[in-house]
C-alpha positions in Angstrom: 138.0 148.1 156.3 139.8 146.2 153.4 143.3 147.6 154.6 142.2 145.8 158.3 141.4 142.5 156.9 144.1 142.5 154.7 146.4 142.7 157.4 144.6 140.4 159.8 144.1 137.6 157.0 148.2 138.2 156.5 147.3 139.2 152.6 149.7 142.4 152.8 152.5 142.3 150.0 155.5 142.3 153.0 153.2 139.0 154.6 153.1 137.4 152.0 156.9 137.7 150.7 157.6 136.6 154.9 155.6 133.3 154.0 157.5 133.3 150.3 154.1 133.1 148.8 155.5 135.5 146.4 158.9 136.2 145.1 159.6 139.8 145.2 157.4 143.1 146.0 157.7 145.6 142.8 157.4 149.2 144.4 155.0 151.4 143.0 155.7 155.7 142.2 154.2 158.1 144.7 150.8 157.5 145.1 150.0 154.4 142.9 151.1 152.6 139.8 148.0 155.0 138.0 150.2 158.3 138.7 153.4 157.4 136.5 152.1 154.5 134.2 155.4 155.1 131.4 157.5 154.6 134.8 155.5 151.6 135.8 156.3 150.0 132.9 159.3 150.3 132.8 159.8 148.9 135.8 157.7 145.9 135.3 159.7 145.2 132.0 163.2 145.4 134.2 161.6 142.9 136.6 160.5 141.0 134.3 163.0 140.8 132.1 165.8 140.1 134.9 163.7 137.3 136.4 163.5 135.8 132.8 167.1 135.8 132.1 167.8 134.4 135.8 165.6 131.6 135.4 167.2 130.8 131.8 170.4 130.3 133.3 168.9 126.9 134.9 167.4 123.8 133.5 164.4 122.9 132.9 165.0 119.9 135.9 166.4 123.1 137.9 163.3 125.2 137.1 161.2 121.9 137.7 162.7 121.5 141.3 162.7 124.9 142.3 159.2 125.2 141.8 158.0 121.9 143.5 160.2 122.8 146.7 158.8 126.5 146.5 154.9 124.9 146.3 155.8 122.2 149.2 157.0 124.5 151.5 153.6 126.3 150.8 151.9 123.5 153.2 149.5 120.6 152.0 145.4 120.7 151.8 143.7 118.0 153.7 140.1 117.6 152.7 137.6 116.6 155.1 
């Protein structure tokens, strides 16, 4: 049942990049990360890597306001 409420709570990975509550969806070998970890790694250190060197290319007022609009446009909580 965890795949149904995933999908009906909108918690799948392609959901959740629609509603930019994450940046990017890093794809995984045939049948899971567990079935080629030395090619999972190296992928994570590419993405990681580039997103690094893409965010030094800002400011740290750039980095700053990219992250408060990316948060804002996440909605607001209203405590009853």
């Amino acid at each position: 049942y965890k795949e149904q409420a995933a999908e009906a709570l909108k918690l799948t990975a392609h959901d959740m990049l629609k509603n930019k509550l994450i940046d990017d969806i890093i794809k995984e070998p045939l049948g899971g990360a567990h079935q080629d970890t030395d090619w999972m790694y190296a992928k994570m250190k590419k993405v990681i890597l580039e997103t690094y060197n893409n965010l030094n290319t800002l400011s740290v007022e750039e980095r700053i306001d990219q992250r408060i609009d990316k948060f804002s446009a996440m909605g607001v909580v209203v405590e009853a």
